[in-house]
Structure formats: structure tokens, C-alpha cells
PyMOL Python script that loads the backbone (N, CA, C, O; Angstrom):
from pymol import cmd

cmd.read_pdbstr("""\
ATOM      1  N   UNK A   1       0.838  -1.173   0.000  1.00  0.00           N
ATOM      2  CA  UNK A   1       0.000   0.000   0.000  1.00  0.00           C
ATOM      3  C   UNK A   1       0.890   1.244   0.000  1.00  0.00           C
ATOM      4  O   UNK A   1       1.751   1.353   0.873  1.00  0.00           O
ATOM      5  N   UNK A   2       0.760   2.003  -0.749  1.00  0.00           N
ATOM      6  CA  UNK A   2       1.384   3.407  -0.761  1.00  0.00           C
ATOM      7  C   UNK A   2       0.975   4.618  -0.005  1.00  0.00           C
ATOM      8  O   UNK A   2      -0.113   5.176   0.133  1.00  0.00           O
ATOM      9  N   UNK A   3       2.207   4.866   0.458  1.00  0.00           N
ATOM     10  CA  UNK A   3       1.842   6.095   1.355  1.00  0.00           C
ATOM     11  C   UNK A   3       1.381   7.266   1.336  1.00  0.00           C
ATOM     12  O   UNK A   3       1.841   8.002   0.463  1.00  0.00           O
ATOM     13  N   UNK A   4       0.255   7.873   2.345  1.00  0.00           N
ATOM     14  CA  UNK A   4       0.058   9.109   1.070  1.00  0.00           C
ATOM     15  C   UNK A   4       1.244  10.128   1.914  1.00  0.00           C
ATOM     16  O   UNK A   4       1.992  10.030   2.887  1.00  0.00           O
ATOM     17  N   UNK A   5       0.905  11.074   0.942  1.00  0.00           N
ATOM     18  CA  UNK A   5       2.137  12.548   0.878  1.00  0.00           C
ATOM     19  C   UNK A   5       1.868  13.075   2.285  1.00  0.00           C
ATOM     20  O   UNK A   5       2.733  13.120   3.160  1.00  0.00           O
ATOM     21  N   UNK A   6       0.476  13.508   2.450  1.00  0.00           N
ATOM     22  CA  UNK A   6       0.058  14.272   3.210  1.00  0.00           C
ATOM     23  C   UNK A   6       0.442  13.115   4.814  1.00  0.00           C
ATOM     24  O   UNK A   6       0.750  13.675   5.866  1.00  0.00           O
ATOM     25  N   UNK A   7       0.387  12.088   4.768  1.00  0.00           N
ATOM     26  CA  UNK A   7       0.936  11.174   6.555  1.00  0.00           C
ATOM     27  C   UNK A   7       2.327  11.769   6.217  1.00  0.00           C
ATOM     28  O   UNK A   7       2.691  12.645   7.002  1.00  0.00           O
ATOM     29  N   UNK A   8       3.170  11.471   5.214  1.00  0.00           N
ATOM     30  CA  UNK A   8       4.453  11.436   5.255  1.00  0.00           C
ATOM     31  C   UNK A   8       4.815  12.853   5.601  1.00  0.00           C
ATOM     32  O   UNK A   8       5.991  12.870   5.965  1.00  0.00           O
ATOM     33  N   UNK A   9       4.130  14.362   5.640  1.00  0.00           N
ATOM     34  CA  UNK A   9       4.502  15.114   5.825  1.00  0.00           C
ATOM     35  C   UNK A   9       4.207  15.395   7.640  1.00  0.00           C
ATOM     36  O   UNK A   9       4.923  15.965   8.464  1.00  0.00           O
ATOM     37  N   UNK A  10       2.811  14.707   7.803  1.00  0.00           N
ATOM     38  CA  UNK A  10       3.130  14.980   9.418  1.00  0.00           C
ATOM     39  C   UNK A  10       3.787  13.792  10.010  1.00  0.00           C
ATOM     40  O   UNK A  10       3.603  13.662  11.220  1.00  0.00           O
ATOM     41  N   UNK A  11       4.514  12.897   9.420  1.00  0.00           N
ATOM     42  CA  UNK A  11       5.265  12.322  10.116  1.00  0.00           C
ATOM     43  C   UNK A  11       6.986  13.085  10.012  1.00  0.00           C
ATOM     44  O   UNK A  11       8.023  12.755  10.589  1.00  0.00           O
ATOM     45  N   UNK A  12       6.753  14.017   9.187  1.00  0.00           N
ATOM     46  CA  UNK A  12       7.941  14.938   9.327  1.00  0.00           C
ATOM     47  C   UNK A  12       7.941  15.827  10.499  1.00  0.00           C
ATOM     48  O   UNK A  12       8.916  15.944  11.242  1.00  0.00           O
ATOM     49  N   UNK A  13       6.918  16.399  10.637  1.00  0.00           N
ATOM     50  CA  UNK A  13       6.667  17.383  11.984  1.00  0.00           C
ATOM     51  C   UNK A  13       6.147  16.669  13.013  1.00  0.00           C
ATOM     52  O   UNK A  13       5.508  17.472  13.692  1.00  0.00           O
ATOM     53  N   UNK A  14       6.075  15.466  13.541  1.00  0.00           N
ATOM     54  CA  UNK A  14       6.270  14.254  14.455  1.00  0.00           C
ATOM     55  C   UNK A  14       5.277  13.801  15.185  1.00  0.00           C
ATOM     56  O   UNK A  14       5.226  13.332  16.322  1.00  0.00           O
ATOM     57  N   UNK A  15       4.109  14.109  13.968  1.00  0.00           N
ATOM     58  CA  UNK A  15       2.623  13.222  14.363  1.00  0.00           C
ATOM     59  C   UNK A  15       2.866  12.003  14.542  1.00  0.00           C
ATOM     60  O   UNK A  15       3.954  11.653  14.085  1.00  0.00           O
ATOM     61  N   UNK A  16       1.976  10.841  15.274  1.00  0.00           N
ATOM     62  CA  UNK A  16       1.728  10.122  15.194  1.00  0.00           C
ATOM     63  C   UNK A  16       0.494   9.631  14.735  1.00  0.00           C
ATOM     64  O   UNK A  16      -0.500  10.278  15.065  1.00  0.00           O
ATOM     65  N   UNK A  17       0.359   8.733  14.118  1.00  0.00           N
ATOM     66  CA  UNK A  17      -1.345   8.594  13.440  1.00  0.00           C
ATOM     67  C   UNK A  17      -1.770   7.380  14.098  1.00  0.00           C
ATOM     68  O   UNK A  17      -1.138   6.347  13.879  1.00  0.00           O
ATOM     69  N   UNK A  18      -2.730   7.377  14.852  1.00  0.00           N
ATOM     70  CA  UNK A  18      -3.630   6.375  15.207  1.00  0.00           C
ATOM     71  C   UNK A  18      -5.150   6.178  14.601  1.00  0.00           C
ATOM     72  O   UNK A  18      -6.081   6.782  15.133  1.00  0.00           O
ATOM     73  N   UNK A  19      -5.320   5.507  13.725  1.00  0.00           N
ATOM     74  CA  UNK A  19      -6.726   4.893  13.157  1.00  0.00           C
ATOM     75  C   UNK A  19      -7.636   3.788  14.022  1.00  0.00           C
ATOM     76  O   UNK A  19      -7.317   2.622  14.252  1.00  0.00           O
ATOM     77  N   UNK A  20      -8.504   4.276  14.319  1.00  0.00           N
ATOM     78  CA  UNK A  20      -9.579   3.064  15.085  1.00  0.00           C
ATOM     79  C   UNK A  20      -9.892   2.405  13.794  1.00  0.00           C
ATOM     80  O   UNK A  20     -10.069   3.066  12.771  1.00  0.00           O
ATOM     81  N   UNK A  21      -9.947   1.364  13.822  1.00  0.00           N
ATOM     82  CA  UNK A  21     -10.395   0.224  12.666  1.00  0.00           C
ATOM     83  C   UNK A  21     -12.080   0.085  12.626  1.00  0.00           C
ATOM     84  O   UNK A  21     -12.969  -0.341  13.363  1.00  0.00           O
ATOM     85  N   UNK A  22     -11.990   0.532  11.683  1.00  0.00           N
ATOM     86  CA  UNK A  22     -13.460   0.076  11.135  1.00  0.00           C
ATOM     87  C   UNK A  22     -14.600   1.298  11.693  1.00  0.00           C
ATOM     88  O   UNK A  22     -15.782   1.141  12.001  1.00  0.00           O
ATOM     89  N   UNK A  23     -13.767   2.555  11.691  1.00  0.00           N
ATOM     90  CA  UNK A  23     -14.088   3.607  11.866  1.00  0.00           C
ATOM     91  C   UNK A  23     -13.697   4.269  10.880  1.00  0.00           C
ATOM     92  O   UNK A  23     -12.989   3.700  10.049  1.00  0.00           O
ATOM     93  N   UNK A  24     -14.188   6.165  10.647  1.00  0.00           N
ATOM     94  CA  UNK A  24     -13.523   6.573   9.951  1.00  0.00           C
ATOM     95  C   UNK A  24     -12.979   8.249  10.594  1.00  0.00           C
ATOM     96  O   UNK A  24     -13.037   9.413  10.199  1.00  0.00           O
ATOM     97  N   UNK A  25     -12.344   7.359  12.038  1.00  0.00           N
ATOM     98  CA  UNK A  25     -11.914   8.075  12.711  1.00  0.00           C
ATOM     99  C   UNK A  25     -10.264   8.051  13.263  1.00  0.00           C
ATOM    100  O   UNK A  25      -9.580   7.249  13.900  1.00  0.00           O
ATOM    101  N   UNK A  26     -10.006   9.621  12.539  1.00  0.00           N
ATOM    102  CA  UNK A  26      -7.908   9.543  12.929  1.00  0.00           C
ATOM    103  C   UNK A  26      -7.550   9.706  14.186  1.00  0.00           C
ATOM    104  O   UNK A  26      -8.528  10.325  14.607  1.00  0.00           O
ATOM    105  N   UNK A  27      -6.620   9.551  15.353  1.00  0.00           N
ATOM    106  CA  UNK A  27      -6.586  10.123  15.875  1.00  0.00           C
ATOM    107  C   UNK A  27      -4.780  10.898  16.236  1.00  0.00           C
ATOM    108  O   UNK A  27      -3.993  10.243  16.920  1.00  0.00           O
ATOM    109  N   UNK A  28      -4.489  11.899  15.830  1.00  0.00           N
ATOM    110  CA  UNK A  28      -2.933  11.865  15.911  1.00  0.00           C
ATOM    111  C   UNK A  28      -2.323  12.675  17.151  1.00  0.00           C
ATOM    112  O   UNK A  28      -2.995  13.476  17.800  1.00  0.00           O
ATOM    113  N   UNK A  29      -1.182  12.427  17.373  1.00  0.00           N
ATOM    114  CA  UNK A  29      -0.266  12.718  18.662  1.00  0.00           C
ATOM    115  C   UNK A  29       0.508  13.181  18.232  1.00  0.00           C
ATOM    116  O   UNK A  29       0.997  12.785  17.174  1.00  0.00           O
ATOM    117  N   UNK A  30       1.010  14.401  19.005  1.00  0.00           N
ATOM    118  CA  UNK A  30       2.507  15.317  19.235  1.00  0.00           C
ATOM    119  C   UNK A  30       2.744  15.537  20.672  1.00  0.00           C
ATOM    120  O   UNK A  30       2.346  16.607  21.131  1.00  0.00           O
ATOM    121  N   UNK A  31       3.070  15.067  21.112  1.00  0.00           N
ATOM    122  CA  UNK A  31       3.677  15.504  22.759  1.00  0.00           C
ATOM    123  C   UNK A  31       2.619  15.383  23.382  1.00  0.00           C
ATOM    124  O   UNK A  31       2.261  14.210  23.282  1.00  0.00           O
ATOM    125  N   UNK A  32       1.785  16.080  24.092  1.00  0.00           N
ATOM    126  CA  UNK A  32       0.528  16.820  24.504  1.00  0.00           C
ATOM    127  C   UNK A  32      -0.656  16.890  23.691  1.00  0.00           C
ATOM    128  O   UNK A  32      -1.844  16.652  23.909  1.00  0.00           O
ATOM    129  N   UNK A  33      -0.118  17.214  22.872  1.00  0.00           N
ATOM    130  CA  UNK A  33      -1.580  17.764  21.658  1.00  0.00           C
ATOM    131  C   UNK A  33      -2.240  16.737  20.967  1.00  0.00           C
ATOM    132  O   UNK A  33      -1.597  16.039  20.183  1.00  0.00           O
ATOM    133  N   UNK A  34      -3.727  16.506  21.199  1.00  0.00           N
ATOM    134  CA  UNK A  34      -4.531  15.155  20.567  1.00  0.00           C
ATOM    135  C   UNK A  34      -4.800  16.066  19.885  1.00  0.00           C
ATOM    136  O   UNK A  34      -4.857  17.215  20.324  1.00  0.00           O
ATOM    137  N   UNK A  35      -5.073  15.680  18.388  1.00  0.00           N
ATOM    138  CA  UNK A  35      -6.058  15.762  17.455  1.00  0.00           C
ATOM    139  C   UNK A  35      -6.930  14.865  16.728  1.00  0.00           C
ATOM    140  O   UNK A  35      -6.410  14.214  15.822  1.00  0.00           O
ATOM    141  N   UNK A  36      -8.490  14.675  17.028  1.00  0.00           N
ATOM    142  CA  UNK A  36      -9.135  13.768  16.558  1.00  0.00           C
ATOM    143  C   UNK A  36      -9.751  14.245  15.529  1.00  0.00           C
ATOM    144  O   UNK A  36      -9.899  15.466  15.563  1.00  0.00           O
ATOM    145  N   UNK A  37     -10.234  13.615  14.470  1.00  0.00           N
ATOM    146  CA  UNK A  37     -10.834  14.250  12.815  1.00  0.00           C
ATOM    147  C   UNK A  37     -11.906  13.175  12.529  1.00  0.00           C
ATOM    148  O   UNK A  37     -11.374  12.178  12.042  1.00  0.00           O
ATOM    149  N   UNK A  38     -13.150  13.061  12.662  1.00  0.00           N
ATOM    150  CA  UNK A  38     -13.887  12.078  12.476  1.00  0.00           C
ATOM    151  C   UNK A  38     -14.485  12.375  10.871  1.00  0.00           C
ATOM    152  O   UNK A  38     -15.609  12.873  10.816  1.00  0.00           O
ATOM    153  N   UNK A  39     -13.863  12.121   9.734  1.00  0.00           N
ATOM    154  CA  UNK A  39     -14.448  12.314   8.385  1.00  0.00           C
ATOM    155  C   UNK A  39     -15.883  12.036   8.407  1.00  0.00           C
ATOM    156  O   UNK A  39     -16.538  12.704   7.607  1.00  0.00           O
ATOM    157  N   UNK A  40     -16.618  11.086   9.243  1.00  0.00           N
ATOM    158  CA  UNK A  40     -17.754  10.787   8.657  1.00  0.00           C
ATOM    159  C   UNK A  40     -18.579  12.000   8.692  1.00  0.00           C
ATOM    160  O   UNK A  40     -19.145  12.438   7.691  1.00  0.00           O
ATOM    161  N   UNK A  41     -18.664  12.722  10.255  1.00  0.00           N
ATOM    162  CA  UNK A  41     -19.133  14.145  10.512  1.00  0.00           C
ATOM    163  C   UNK A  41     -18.437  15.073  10.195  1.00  0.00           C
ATOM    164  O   UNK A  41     -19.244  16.002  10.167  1.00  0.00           O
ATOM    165  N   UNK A  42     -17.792  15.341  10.017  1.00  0.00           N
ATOM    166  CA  UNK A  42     -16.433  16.307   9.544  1.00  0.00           C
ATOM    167  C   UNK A  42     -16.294  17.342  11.002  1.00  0.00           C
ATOM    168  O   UNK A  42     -16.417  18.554  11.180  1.00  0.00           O
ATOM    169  N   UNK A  43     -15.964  16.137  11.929  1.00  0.00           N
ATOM    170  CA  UNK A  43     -15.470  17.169  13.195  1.00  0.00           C
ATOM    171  C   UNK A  43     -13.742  16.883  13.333  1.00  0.00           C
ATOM    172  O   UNK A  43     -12.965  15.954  13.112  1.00  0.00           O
ATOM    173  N   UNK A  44     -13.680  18.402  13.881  1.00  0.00           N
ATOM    174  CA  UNK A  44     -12.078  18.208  13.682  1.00  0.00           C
ATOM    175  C   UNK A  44     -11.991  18.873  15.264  1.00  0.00           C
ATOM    176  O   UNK A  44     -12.282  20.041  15.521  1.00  0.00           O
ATOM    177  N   UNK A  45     -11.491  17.786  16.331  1.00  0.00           N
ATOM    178  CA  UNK A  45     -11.487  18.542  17.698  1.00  0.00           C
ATOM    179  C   UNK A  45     -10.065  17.924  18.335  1.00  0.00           C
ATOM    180  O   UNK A  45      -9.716  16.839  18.800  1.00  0.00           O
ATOM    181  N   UNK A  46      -9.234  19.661  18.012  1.00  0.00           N
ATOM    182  CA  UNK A  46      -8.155  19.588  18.991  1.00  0.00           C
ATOM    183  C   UNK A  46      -7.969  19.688  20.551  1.00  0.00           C
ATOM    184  O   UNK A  46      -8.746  20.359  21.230  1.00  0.00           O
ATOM    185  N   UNK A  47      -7.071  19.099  21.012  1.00  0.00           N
ATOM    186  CA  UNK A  47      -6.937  19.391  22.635  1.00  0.00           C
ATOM    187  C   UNK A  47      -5.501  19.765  22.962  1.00  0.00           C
ATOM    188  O   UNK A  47      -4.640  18.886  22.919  1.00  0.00           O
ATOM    189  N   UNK A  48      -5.256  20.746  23.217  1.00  0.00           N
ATOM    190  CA  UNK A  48      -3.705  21.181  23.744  1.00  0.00           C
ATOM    191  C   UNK A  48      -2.626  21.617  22.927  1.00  0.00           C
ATOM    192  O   UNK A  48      -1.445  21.647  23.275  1.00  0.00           O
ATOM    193  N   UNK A  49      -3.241  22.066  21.455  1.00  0.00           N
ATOM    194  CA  UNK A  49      -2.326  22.531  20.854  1.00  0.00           C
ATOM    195  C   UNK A  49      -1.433  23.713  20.443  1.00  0.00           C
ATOM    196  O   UNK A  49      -0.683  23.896  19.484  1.00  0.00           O
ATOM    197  N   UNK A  50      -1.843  24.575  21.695  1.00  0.00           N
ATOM    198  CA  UNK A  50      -1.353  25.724  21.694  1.00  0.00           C
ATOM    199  C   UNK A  50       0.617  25.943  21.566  1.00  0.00           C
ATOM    200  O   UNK A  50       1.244  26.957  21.876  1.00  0.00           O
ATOM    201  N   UNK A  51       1.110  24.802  21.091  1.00  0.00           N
ATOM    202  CA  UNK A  51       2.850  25.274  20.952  1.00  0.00           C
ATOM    203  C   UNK A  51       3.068  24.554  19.500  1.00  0.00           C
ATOM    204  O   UNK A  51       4.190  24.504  18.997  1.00  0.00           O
ATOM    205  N   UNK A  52       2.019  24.049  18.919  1.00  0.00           N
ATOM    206  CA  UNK A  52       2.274  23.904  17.566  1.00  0.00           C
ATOM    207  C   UNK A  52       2.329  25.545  16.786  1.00  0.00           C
ATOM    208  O   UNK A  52       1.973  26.696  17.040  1.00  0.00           O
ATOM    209  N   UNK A  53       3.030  24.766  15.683  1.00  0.00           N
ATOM    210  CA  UNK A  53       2.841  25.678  14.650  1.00  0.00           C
ATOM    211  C   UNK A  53       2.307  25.953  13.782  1.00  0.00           C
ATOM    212  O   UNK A  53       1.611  24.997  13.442  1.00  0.00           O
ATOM    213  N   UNK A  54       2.145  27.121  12.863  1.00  0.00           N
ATOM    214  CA  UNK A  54       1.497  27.108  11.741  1.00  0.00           C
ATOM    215  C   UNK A  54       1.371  25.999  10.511  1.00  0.00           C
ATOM    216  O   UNK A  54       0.358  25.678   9.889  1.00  0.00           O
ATOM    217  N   UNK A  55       2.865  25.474  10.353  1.00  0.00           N
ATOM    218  CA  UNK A  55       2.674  24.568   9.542  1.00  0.00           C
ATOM    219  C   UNK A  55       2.170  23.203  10.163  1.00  0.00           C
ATOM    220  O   UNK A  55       1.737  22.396   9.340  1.00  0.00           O
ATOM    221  N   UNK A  56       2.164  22.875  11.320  1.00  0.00           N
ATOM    222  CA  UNK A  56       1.917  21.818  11.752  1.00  0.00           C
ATOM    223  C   UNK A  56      -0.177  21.425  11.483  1.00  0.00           C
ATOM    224  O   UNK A  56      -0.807  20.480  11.009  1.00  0.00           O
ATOM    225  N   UNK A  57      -0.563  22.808  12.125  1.00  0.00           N
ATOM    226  CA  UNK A  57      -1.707  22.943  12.445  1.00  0.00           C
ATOM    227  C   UNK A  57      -2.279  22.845  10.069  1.00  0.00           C
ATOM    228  O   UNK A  57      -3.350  22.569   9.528  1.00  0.00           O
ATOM    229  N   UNK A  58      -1.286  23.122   9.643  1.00  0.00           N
ATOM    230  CA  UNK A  58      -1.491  23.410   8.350  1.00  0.00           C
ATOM    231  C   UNK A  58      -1.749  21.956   7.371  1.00  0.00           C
ATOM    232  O   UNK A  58      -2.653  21.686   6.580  1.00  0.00           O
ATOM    233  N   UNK A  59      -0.742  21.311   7.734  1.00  0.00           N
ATOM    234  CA  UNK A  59      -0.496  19.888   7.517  1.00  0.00           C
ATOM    235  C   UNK A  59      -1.620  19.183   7.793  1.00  0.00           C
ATOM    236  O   UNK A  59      -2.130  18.322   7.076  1.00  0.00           O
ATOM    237  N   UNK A  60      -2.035  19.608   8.964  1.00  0.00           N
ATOM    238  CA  UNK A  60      -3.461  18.468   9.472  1.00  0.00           C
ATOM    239  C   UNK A  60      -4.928  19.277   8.541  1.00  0.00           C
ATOM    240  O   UNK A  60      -5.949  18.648   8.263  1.00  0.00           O
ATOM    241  N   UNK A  61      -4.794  20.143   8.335  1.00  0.00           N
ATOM    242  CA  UNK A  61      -5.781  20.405   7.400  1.00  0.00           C
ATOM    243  C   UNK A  61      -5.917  19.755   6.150  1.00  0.00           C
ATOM    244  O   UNK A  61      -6.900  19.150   5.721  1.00  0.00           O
ATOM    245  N   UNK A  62      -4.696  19.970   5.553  1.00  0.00           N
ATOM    246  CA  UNK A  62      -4.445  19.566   4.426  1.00  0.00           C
ATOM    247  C   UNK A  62      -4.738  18.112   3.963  1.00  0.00           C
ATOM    248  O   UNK A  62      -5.004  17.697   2.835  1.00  0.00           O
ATOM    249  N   UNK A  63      -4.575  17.223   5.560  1.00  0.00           N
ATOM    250  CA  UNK A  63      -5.320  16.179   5.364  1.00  0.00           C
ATOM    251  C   UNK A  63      -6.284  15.875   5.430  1.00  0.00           C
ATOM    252  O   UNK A  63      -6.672  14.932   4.740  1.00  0.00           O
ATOM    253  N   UNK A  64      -7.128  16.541   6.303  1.00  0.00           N
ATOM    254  CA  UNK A  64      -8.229  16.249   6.402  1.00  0.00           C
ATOM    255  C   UNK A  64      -9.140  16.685   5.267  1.00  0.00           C
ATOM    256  O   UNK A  64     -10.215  16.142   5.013  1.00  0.00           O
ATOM    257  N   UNK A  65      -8.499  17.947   4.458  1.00  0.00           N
ATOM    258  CA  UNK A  65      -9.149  17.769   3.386  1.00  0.00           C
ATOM    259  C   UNK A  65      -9.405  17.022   2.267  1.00  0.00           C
ATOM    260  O   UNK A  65     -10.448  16.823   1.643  1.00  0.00           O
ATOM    261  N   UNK A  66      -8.109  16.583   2.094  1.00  0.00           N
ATOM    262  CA  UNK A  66      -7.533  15.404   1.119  1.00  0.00           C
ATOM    263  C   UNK A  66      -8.774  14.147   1.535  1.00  0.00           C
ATOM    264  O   UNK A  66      -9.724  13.695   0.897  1.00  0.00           O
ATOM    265  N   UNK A  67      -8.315  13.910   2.701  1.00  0.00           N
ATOM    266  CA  UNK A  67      -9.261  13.037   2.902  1.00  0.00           C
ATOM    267  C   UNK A  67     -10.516  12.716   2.547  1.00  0.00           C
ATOM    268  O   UNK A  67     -10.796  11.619   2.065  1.00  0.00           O
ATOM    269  N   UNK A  68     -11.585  13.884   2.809  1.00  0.00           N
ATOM    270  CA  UNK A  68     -13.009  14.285   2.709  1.00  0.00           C
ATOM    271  C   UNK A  68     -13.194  14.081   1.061  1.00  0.00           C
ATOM    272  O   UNK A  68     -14.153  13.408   0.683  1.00  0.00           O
ATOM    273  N   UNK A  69     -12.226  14.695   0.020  1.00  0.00           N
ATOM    274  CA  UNK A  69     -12.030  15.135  -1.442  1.00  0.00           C
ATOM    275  C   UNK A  69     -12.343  12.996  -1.511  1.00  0.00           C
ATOM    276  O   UNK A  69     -13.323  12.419  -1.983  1.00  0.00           O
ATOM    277  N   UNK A  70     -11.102  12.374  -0.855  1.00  0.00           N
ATOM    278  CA  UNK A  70     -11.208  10.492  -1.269  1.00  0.00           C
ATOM    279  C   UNK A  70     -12.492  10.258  -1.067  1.00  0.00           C
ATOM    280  O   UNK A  70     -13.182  10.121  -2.078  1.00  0.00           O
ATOM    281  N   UNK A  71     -13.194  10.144   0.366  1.00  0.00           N
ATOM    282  CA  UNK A  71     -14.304   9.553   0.422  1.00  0.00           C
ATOM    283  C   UNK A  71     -15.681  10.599  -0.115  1.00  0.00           C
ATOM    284  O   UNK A  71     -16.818  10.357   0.290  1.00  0.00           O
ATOM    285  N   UNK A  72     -15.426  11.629  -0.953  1.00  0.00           N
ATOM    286  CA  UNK A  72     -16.337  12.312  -1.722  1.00  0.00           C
ATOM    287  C   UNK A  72     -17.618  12.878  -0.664  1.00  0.00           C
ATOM    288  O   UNK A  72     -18.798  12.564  -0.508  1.00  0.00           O
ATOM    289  N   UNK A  73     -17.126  13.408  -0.337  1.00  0.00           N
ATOM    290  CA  UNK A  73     -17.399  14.292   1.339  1.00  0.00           C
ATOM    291  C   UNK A  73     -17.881  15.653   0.905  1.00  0.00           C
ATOM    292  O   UNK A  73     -18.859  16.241   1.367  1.00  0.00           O
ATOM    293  N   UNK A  74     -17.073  16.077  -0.039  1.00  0.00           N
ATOM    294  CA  UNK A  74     -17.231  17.489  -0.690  1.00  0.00           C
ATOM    295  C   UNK A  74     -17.330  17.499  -2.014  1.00  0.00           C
ATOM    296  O   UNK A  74     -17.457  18.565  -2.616  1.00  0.00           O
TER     297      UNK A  74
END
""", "prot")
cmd.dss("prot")
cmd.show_as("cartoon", "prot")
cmd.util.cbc("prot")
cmd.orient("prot")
């Protein structure tokens, strides 16, 4: 399976990605900071991310849009 661009870039800025199976829910880690993204509702609810950065916070958009665009969301 090929990786997409958009994991490989927050695994540059040192997300971790956790997927519940058989959900279509992400959930990723940086230190402190959860971010959960549930595509099916399109909720995107951070907790503690006030020492990220712009690009970090940028990156996770970018997926989640990407995402929504695959499962034809939008």
C-alpha cells in the first residue's frame, strides 16, 4: 500500500497517526496535543495545541481535506 504525501509530511513534523479500525476516525499525537478528525461528521477537535505551529496545524488540514475530497465528502 502506498503512502500518502500528506501522513508522510506529518510524520515529518512528528505526528503520530492512530486509526480506530473500522471507523472513519484519525486520531494523531505530538507531545501533549490530541487531534481527533472524524471524516464521517467532519469534526475536527483539537486538545492542547497551543505550541504547535502554523505549519503543523497546516499539515493536518491539508489532510483532512484530502481526505473528505477520497471519500467524496465534498
Amino acid at each position: 500500500m502506498r503512502k500518502d504525501v500528506n501522513l508522510k509530511i506529518l510524520e515529518r513534523y512528528g505526528f503520530k497517526l492512530y486509526k480506530r479500525p473500522k471507523e472513519n476516525v484519525y486520531l494523531f499525537k505530538k507531545r501533549d496535543a490530541y487531534i481527533t478528525i472524524d471524516m464521517e461528521y467532519k469534526i475536527f477537535e483539537p486538545k492542547n495545541i497551543q505550541f504547535l505551529n502554523f505549519h503543523c496545524i497546516r499539515a493536518i488540514y491539508n489532510f483532512m481535506l484530502n481526505e473528505c475530497i477520497k471519500v467524496g465528502k465534498i
